[in-house]
N, C-alpha and C positions, 0 to 999 in steps of 0.2 A: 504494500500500500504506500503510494508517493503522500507527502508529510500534507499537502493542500487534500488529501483524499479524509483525510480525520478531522481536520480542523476546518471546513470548506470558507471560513469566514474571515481566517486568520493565515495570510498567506509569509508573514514576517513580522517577531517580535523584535523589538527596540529595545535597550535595555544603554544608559549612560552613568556616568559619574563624572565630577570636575576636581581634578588632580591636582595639590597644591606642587607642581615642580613643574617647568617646562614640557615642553613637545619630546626634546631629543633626548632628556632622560626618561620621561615616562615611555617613551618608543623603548631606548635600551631592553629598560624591566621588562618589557611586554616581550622583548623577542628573543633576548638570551636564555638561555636552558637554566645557567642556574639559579636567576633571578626566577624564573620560570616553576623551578620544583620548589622555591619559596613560599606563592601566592595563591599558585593553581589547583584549589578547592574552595568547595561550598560551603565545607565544616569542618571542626577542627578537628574531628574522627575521621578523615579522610586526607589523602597529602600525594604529592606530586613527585613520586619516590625517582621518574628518571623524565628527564628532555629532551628530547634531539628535535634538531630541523635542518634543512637546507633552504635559508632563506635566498630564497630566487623564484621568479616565476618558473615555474613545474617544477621545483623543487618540495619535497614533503616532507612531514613533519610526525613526530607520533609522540605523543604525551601517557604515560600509561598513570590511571590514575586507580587508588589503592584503599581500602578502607586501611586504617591504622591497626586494628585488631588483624588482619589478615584476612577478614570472610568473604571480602571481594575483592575485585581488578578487574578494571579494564585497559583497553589503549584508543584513546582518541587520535584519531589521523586522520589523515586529510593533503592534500597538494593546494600549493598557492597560486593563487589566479594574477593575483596583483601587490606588487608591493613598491609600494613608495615610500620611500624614509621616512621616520618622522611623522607621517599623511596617512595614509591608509595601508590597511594589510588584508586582502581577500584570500580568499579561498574556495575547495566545494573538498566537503568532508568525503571520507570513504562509503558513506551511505546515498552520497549525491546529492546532500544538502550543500545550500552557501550559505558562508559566513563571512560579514565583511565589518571591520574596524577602524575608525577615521579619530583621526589623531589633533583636533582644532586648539592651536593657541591663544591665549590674550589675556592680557595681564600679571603675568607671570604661571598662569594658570593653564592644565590643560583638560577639555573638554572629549571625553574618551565616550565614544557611541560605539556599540556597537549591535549590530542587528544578524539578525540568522531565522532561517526559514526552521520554523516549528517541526519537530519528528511524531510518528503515530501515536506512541505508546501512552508518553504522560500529560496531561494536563498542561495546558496553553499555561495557568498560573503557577502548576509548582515549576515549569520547565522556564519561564520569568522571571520566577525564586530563585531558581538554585544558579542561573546562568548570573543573575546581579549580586547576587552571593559571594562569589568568585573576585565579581567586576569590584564589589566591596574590598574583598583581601585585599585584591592587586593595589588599591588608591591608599589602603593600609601600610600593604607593603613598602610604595613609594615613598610615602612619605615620615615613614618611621625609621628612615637612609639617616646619618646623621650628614652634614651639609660637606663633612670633608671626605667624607666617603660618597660622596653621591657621583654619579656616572655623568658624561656628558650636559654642560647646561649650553 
């Protein structure tokens, strides 16, 4: 079942947060592995035990992500459609979904959207939970960098 076959009404959630750090560090975090196994969960019973990617168009990626008790894993992957520094980062997951990420500065501050076509299984609102969940860590993550260890301004 394609993910508009369950949802007919709901062809793409949006899901943002505003970053207190610039574009090219908040980029950084978002795309390095190990920043990456930092931030990348919904809860704190769950964690981002390994990263990889090859950031390039058709280059892919696999996140394996883990309950902390060990009773689950999975691996998120997926190949990149588009990537612009700093700007946006797309893709289309291994299930044939996309996912795309845009990266908006101003004011010292950066504006992280990101949107992805809904899957069969759960619930348009838990699957807008658990995905701004994540997007929650990640602004966490960022910004609890102390200023002389921070990546890229």
């Amino acid at each position: 079942m394609k993910p508009s076959d369950s949802h007919p009404a709901v062809r793409e959630i949006v899901i943002e947060t505003r970053v207190a750090a610039p574009s090219t560090r908040a980029w950084h975090h978002w795309v390095h592995p190990c920043s990456i196994e930092q931030w990348n969960a919904a809860s704190d019973d769950w964690h981002c035990p390994r990263a990889v990617n090859d950031l390039r168009v058709g280059g892919t990626f696999s996140y394996q992500m883990a309950a902390r008790d060990g009773s689950a894993a999975f691996e998120f992957t997926g190949t990149f459609t588009e990537v612009e520094p700093n700007k946006v980062l797309a893709c289309r997951l291994d299930d044939g979904r996309t996912v795309r990420v845009s990266f908006q500065e101003a004011d010292g501050h950066t504006l992280v959207t990101e949107s992805f076509e809904p899957e069969s299984v759960h619930s348009i609102e838990l699957q807008r939970a658990g995905w701004q969940a994540i997007l929650d860590r990640f602004k966490a993550f960022v910004e609890s960098i102390p200023s002389h260890d921070r990546q890229p301004e």
